[in-house]
C-alpha positions in Angstrom: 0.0 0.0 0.0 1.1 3.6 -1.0 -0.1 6.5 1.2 -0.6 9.4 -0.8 -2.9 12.8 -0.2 -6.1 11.4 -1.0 -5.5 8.0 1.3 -4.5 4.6 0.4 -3.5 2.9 -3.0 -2.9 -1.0 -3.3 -2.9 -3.5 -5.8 -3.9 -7.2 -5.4 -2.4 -9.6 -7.6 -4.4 -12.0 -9.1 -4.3 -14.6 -11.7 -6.3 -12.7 -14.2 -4.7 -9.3 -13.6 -3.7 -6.8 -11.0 -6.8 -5.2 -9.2 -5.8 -1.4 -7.9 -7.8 -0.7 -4.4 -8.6 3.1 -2.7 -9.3 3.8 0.7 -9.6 7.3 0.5 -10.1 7.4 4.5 -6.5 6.1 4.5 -5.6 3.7 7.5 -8.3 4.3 9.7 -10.9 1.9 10.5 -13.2 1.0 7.8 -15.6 -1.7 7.2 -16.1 -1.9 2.8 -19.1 -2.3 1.5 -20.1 -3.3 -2.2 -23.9 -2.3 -3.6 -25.0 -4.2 -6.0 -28.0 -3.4 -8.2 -30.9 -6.1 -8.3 -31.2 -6.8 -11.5 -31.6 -9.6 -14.3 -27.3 -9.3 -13.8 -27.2 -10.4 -10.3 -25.5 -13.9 -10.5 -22.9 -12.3 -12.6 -21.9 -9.3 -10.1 -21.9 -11.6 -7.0 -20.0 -14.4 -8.9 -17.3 -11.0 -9.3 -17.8 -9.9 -5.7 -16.7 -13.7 -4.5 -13.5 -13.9 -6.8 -13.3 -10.0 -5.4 -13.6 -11.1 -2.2 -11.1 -14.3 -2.1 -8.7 -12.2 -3.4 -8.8 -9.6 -0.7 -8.6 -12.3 1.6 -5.7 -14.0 0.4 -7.3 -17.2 -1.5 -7.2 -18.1 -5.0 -10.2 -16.8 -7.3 -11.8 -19.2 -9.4 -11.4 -18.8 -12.9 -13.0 -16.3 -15.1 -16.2 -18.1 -16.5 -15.6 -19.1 -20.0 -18.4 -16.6 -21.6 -16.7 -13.8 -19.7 -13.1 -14.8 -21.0 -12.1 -11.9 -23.4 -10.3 -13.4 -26.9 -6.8 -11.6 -27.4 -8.5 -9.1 -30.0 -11.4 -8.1 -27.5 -9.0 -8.0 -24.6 -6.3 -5.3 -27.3 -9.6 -3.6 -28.3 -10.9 -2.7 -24.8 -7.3 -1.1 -23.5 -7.6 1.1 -26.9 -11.0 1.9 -25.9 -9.8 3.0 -22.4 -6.6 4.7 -23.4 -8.8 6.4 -26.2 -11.4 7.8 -23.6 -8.8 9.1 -20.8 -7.1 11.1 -23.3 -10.1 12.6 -24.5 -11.1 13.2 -21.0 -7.7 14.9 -20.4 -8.5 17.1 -23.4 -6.0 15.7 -25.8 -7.6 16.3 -29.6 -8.4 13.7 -31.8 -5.2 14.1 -33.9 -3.5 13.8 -30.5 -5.1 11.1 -29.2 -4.7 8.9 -32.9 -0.7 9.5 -32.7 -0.4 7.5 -29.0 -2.8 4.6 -30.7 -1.7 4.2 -33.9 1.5 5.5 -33.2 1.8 7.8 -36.5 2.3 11.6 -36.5 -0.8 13.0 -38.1 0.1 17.0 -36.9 1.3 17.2 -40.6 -1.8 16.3 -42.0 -4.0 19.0 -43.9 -8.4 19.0 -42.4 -8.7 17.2 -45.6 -6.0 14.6 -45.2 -6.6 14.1 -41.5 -10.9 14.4 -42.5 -10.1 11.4 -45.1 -8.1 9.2 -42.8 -8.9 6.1 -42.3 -7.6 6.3 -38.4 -10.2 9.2 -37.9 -12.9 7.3 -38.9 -11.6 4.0 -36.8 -10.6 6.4 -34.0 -14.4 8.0 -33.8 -15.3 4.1 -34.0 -13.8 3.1 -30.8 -14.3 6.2 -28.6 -18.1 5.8 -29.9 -17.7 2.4 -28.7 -15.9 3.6 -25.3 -18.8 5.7 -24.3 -21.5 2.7 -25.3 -19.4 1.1 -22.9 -19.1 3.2 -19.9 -22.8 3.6 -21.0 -23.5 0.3 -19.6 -22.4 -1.6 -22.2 -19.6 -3.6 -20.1 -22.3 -5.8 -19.0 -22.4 -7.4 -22.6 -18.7 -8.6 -21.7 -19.5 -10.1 -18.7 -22.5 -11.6 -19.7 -21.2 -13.5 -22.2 -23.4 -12.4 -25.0 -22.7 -13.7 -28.2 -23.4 -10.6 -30.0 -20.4 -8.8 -29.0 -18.3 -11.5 -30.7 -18.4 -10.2 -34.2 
């Protein structure tokens, strides 16, 4: 754990990935808490909250279910997404924000060079897809649904 201004940062190692935890009352006693909506995806949030859970607590998680297992290409699409969102929400412009993911420098480009690229038109694609997401659209991922497998 790290102890900065706005309280405690942590990661938990896990098989699956690193989860980052907050405690923004620092060290001081807490008890956590987790609120979860009752809704058609109930079974799927509590089966997270368990793995959750026996992580905190120092046991093994069980494995991902197999319809919420992301493929290599939907696990390399979803980091684009994310980077793609936080540096819009940091105010980097599109142009910007295209260099860091396809790692080209389009500052050169003319409006009509840059309005005919094809990484414009992908780059509108996955921030459009980004907000879907943060939209609510995550739950498609962990419900398995077969339509997000295109």
């Amino acid at each position: 754990m790290i102890r900065v201004a706005d309280g405690l940062h942590g990661v938990i190692a896990g098989a699956d990935g690193d989860h980052q935890l907050w405690l923004p009352q620092g060290s001081s006693s807490i008890r956590l808490a987790i609120v979860v909506p009752l809704d058609d995806d109930l079974m799927i949030r509590l089966n997270s909250i368990s793995r959750f859970q026996r992580l905190l607590t120092g046991r093994p998680a069980h494995p991902v279910p197999a319809l919420q297992a992301l493929s290599v290409f939907e696990r390399h699409r979803a980091i684009r997404m994310l980077r793609a969102w936080d540096g819009a929400a940091s105010g980097a412009s599109r142009r910007e924000i295209a260099g860091v993911l396809f790692r080209s420098d389009f500052s050169g480009l003319s409006a009509a060079e840059w309005k005919s690229a094809s990484e414009r038109r992908q780059l509108a694609r996955i921030l459009a897809e980004a907000r879907a997401m943060i939209g609510g659209e995550y739950l498609t991922l962990l419900r398995g649904d077969m339509r997000r497998r295109r």
